[in-house]
VOGU-3710 file (C-alpha; in Angstrom, 3 decimals, decimal comma):
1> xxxxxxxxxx> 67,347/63,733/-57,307  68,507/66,332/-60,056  66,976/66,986/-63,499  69,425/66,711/-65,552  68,474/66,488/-68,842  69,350/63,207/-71,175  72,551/63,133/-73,127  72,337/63,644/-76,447  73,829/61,339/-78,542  75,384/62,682/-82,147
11> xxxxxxxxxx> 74,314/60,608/-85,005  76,442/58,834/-87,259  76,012/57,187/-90,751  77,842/54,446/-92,051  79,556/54,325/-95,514  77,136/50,727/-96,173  74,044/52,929/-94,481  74,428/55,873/-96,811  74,686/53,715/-99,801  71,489/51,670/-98,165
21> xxxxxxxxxx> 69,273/54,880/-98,439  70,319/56,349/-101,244  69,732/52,713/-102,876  66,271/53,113/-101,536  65,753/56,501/-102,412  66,545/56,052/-106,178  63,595/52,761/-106,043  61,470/55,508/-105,004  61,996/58,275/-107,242  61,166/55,648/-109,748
31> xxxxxxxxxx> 57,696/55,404/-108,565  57,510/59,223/-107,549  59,591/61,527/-106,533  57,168/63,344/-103,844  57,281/59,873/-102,413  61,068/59,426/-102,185  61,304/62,812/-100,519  58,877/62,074/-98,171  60,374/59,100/-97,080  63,831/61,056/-97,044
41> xxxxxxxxxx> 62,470/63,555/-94,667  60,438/60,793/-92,091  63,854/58,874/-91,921  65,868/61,737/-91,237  63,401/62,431/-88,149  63,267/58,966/-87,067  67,163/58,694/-87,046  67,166/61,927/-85,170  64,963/60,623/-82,870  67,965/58,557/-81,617
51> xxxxxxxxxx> 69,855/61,532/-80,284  67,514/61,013/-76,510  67,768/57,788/-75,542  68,518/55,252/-77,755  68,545/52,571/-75,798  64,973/52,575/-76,010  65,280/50,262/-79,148  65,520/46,352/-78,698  68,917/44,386/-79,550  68,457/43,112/-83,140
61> xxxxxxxxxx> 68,656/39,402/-83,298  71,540/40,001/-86,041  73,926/41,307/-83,710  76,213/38,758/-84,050  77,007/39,528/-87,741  78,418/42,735/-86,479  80,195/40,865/-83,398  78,921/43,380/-80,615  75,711/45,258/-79,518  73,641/45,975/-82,216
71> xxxxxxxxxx> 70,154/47,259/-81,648  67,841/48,091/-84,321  64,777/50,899/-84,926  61,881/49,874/-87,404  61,224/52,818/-89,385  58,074/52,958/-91,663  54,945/50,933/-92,126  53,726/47,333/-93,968  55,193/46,966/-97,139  57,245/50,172/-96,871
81> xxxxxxxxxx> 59,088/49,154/-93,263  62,563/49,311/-92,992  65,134/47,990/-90,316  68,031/50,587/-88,727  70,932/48,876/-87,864  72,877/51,045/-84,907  75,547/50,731/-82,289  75,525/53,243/-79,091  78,974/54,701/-78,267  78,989/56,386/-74,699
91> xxxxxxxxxx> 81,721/54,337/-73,032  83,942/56,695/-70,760  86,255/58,357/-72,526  84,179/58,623/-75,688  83,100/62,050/-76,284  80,914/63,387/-77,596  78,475/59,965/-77,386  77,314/58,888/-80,410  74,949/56,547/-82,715  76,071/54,773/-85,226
101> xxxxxxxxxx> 73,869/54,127/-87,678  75,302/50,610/-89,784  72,594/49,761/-92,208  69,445/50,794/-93,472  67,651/47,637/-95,125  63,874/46,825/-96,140  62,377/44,481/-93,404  61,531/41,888/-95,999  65,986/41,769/-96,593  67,668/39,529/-95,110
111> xxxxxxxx> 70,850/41,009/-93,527  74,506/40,191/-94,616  77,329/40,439/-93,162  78,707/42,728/-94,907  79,426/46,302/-93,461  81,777/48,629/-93,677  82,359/48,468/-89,483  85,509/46,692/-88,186
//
């Protein structure tokens, strides 16, 4: 048995996931600015998070909208939780692996199908 240590995965945003927190983030400066940056810096973390195992998360029922494996990471708390839409790219040949994040949407949103991924 070796001890290798876990891949790391590079993270990815989306055109559509960008636009989804920066949509967010101008709601929050709205009701305070120390409040929107806080919430910038906790998501950054939490996305990070997915660099070690992402796989960890559970397949989001909405997969189907994107037509392929789509697993998703809640990310805050009550009234403030959000749902991160992601794909995991580590088939052979793909280097370096990756996460892609697709969306970033308040858990009380419904999901389109819209997205910027073919």
């Amino acid at each position: 048995m070796t001890d290798e240590p876990a891949p790391r995965y590079a993270i990815e945003l989306s055109g559509s996931a960008e636009a989804d927190i920066d949509s967010h983030i101008f709601y929050l400066l709205g009701i305070s600015p120390d409040l929107a940056g806080t919430w910038e810096q906790d998501l950054r973390r939490t996305l990070d998070s997915l660099e070690v195992f992402p796989r960890r998360c559970p397949a989001a029922p909405e997969g189907s909208v994107f037509g392929r494996d789509v697993r998703q990471l809640l990310f805050g708390r009550g009234k403030n939780m959000c749902r991160v839409f992601f794909v995991v790219r580590d088939e052979p040949g793909e280097h370096p692996p990756a996460v892609r994040i697709l969306r970033v949407i308040h858990a009380s949103r419904r999901l389109s199908d819209q997205s910027d991924e073919p």
